[in-house]
C-alpha positions as CSV (number, residue, x, y, z in Angstrom):
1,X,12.2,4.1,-14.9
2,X,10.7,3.2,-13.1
3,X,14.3,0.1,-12.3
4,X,22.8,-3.4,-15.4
5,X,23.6,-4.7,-18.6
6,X,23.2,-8.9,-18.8
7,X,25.6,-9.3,-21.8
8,X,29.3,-9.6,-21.0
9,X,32.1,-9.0,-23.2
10,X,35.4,-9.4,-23.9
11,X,38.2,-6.5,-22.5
12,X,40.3,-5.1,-24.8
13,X,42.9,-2.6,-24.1
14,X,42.6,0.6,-26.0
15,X,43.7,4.4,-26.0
16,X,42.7,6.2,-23.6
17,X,41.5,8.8,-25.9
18,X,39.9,6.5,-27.8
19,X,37.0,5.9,-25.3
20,X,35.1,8.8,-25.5
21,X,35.0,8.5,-29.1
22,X,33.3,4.7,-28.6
23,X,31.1,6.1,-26.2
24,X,29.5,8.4,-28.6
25,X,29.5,5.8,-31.6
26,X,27.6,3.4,-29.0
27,X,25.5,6.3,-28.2
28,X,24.9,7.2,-32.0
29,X,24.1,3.7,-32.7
30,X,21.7,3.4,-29.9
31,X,19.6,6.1,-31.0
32,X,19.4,4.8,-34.6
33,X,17.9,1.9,-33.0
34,X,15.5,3.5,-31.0
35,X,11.6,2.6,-31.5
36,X,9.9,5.0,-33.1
37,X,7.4,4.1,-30.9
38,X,9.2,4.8,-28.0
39,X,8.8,8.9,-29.0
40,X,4.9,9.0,-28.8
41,X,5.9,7.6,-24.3
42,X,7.3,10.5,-23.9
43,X,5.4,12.2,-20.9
44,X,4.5,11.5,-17.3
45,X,3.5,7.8,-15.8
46,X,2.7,6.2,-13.0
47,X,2.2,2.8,-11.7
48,X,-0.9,0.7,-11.5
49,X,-0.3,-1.1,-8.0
50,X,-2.8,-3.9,-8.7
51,X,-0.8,-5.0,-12.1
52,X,2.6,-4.4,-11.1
53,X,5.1,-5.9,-8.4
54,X,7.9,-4.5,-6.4
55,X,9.3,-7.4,-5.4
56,X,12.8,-9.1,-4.0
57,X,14.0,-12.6,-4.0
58,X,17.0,-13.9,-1.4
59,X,18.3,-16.7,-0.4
60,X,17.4,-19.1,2.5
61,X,19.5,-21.3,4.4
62,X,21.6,-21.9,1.3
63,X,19.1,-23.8,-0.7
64,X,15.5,-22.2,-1.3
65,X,14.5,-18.8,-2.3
66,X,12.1,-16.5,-0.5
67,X,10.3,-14.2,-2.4
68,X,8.2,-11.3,-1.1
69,X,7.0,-7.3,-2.6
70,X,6.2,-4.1,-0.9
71,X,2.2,-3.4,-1.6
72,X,2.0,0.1,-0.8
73,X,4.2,2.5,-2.2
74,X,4.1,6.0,-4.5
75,X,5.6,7.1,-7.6
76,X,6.7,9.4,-10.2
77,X,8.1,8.9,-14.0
78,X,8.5,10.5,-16.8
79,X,9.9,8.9,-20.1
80,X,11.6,10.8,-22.5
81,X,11.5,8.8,-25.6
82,X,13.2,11.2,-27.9
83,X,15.9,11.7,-25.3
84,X,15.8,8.4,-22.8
85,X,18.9,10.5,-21.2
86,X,16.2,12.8,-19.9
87,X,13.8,9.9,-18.3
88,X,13.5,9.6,-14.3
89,X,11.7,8.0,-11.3
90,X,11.0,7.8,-8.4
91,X,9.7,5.4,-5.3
92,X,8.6,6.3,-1.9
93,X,7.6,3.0,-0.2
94,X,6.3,2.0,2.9
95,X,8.5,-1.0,4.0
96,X,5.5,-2.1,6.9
97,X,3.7,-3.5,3.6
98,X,6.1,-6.3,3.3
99,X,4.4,-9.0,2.1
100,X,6.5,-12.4,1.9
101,X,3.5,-14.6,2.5
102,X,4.2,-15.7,6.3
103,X,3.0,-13.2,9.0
104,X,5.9,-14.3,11.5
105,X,8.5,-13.4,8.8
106,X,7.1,-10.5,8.0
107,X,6.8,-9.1,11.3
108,X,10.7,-9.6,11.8
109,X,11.5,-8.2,8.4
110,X,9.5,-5.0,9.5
111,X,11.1,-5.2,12.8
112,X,14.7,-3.8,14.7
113,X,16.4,-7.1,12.8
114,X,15.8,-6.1,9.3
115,X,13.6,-2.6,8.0
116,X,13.6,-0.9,11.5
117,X,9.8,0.5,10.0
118,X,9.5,2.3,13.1
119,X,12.1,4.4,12.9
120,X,12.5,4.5,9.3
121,X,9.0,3.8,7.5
122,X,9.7,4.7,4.3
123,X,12.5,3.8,1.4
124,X,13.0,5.3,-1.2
125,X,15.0,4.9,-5.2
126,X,15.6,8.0,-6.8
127,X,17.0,8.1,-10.2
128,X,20.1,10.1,-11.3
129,X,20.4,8.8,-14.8
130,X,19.4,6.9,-17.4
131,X,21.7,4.9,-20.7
132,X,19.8,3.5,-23.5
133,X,22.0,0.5,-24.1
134,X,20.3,-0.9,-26.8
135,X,16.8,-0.6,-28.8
136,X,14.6,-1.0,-25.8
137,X,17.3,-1.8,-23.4
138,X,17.9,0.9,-20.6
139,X,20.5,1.7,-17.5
140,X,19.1,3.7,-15.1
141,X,21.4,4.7,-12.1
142,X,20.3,6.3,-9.1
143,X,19.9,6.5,-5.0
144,X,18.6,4.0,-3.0
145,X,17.3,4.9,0.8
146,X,16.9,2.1,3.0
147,X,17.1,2.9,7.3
148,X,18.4,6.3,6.5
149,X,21.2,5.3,4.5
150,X,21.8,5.8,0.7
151,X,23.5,4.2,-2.0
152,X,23.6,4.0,-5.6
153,X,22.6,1.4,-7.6
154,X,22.2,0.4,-11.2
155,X,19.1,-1.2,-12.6
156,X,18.4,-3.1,-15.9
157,X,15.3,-2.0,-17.7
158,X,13.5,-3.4,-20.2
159,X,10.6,-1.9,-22.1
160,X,8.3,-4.6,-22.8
161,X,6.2,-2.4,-25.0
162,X,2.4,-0.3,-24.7
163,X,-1.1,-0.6,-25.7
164,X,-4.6,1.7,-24.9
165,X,-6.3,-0.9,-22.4
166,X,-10.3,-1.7,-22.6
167,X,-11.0,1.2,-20.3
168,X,-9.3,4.0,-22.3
169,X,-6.3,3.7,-20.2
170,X,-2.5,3.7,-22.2
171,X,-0.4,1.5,-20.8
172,X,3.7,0.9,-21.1
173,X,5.3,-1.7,-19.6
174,X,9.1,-2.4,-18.2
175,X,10.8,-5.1,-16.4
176,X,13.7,-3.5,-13.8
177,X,16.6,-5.9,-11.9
178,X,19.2,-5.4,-9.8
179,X,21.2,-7.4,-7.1
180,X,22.4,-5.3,-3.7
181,X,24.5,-6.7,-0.9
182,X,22.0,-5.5,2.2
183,X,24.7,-5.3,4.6
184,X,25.7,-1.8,2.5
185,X,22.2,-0.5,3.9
186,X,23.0,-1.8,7.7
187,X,20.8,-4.9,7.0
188,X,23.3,-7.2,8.7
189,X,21.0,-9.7,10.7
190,X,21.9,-13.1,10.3
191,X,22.4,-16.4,11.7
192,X,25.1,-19.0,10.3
193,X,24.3,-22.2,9.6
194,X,26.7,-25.2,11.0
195,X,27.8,-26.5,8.1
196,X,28.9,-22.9,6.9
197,X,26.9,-20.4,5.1
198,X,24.3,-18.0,6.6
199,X,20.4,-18.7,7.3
200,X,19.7,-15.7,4.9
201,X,21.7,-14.6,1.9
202,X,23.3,-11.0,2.0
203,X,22.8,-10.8,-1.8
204,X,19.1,-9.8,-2.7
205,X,17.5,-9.7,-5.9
206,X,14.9,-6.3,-6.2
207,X,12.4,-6.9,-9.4
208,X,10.0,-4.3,-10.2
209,X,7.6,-5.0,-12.9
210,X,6.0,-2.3,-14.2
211,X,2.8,-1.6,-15.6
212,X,2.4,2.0,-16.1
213,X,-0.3,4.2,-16.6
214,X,0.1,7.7,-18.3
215,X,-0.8,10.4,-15.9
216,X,-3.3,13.2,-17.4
């Protein structure tokens, strides 16, 4: 994944012709810095539900933060750690197994309001790239489905490294982030609060952590 870049730097103006020739020195310096560890991934995955999270995080009524993950979901990676250009995911998750901790909310979040799950069970991220931006730093871009509508998005992934588990099992793991405006996905339900602001935050937070199991 599987899932953008936290550092911020300073603009410069420069050549147009000149940027395709930074791209490829970013490029070649990335994969001088790749793990050499990171070759020996390179394969199919998937993720082991009971040790990983989907998860989101949004704002309520301006001064808490509700937190909640999807329990039952599908998926397919491969890692490419030769070529991480060459990696991709994907999610197929069934938005009814919205978990947020409180039955009431999650029966409106489920409902016409928010997920519609009736008439659209399932969402879906599909990847359509992937940037190593630094040793074990990745960009992956790709589609997002949520109540029939798709978008792309850009994720922040981190590989947080592997190890062969007591049982036999090989295990990598990554950290995703990304922040989405729901109202681009026709999540617009809100209510405003009096002294301005709105009862839930348009901006959510999607966190996938990721422990991945390689696939025989």
């Amino acid at each position: 994944m599987g899932i953008f870049s936290r550092r911020q730097t300073a603009t410069v103006e420069q050549p147009a012709a000149a940027a395709p020739e930074r791209f490829a020195a970013r490029s070649a310096t990335a994969a001088a810095t790749l793990d050499p560890a990171l070759r020996e991934l390179t394969g199919h995955w998937t993720i082991d539900r009971p040790h990983s999270r989907i998860g989101f995080s949004v704002r309520h009524a301006m001064v808490t933060t509700v937190r909640g993950a999807f329990t039952d979901y599908d998926s397919r990676l491969y890692f490419d750690g030769a070529s991480p250009g060459d990696s991709r995911a994907e999610l197929v998750i069934r938005v009814a197994s919205v978990d947020t901790g409180v039955e009431q909310r999650d029966a409106h979040l489920v409902g016409k309001d928010f997920f519609d799950a009736r008439r659209h069970p399932e969402m879906t991220f599909r990847s359509t790239s992937t940037t190593q931006e630094s040793g074990e730093s990745f960009r992956m871009t790709g589609d997002l489905t949520i109540r029939g509508t798709t978008r792309p998005v850009e994720l922040q992934l981190d590989y947080l490294g592997s190890v062969v588990d007591p049982f036999g099992y090989e295990r990598a793991g990554f950290d995703g982030t990304t922040t989405i405006d729901r109202r681009d996905w026709g999540l617009v339900y809100n209510q405003r609060l009096e002294a301005g602001g709105s009862m839930v935050s348009e901006k959510v937070r999607l966190q996938f952590d990721i422990s991945a199991i390689r696939s025989s």
